[in-house]
C-alpha positions in Angstrom: 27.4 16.6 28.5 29.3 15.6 25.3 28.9 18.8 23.9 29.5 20.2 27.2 33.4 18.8 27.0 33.5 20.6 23.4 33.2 24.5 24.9 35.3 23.4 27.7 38.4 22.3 25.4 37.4 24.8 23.2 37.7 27.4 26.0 40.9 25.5 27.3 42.7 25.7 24.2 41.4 29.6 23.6 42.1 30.6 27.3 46.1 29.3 26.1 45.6 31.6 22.6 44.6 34.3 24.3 46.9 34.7 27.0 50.3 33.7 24.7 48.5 36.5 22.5 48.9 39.3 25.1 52.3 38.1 25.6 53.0 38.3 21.7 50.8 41.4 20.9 53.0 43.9 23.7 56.3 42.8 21.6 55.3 42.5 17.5 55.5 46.5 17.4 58.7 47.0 19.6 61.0 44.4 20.1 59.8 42.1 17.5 59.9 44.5 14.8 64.0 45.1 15.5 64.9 41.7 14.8 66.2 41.0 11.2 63.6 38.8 9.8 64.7 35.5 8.0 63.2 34.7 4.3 61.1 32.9 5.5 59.2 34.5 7.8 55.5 34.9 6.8 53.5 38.3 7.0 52.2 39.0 10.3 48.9 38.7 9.7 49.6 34.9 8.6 49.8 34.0 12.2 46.5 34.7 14.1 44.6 33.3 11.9 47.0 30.2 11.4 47.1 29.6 14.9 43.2 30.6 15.9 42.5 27.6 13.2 45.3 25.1 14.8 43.6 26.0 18.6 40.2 25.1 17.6 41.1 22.2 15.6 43.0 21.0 18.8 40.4 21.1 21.4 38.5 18.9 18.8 41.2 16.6 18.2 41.2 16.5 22.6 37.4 16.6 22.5 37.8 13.1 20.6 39.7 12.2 23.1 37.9 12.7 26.0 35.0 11.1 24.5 36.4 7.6 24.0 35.6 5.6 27.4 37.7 5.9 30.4 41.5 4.2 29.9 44.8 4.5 31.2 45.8 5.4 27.6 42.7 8.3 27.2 44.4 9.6 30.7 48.3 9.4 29.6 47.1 11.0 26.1 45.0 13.6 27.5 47.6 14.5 29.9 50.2 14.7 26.9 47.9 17.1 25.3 47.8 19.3 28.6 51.7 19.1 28.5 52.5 20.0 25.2 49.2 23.3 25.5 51.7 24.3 28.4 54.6 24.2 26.5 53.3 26.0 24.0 52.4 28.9 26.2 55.7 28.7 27.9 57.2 29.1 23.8 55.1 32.5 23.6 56.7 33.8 27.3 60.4 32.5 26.4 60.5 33.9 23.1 58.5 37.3 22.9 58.1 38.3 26.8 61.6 37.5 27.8 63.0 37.8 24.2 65.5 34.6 25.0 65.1 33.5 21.3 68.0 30.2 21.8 66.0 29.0 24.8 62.8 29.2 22.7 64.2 27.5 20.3 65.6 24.2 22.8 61.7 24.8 24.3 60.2 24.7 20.4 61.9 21.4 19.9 60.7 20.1 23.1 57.4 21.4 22.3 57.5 19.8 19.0 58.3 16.4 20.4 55.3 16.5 22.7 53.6 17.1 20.0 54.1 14.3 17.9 54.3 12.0 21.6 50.5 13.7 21.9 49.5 12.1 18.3 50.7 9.0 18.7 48.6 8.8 21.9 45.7 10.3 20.5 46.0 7.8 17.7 45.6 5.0 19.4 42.6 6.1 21.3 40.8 7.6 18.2 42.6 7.7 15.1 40.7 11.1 13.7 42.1 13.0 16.5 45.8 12.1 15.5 45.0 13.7 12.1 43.5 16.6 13.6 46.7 17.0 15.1 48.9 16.6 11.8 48.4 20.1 10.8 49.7 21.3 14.4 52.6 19.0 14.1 53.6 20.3 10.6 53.1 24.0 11.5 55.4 23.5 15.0 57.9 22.1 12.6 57.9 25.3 10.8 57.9 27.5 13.5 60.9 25.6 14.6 62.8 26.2 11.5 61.7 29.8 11.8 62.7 29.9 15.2 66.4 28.7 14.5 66.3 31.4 11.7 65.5 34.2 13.9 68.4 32.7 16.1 70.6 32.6 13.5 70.4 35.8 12.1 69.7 38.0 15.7 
């Protein structure tokens, strides 16, 4: 069964990837490509495998979670984590499918919040799972920044 909850966040988290991918893939050739990019926007390529790393590390970091024995704090942190994997998705439908790049931006910080509200949960049910969830943290907070770039300069 433990490794049973593995696949199943791994496929959670990957079911998220894959369907904010759709949404992105349709727009990075058209509508995507007509916005003036900021300096620091990385190559393309930079992001799938960025973000394929940051998924699976995730469902790990959740994995941890779900593993420590039943709590009211395991519950509120898992269900943190289940917040902030929506919110991501809702970040690839705000931004790239209905191209509202200010309102990604308010979601992004929101997003980014329940992020770090998701870590400091995690940590205090198993500490390795909060620093699995660093690097997600720290590349949120960049995609924030490159977010208000994008809305700055389109």
């Amino acid at each position: 069964m433990r490794w049973i909850g593995l696949l199943l966040w791994i496929a959670l988290c990957f079911a998220v990837a894959g369907t904010g991918g759709r949404w992105t893939a349709g727009e990075v050739k058209g509508w995507y490509r007509t916005l003036t990019r900021p300096s620091i926007a990385p190559p393309d390529w930079v992001f799938g495998p960025v973000w394929s790393i940051l998924y699976a590390v995730m469902a790990v970091a959740a994995w941890r979670v779900w593993l420590a024995a039943p709590m009211h704090t395991r519950t509120w942190a898992l269900a943190l984590f289940l917040l902030q994997l929506a919110l991501n998705l809702a970040w690839s439908w705000i931004f790239f499918r209905k191209h509202a790049i200010g309102l990604a931006l308010v979601e992004v910080v929101v997003l980014w919040v329940a992020i770090g509200a998701t870590t400091l949960a995690f940590g205090r049910v198993a500490p390795l799972a909060a620093w699995l969830m660093a690097p997600y943290l720290a590349w949120v907070a960049f995609a924030t920044a490159l977010n208000a770039a994008f809305w700055r300069l389109n």
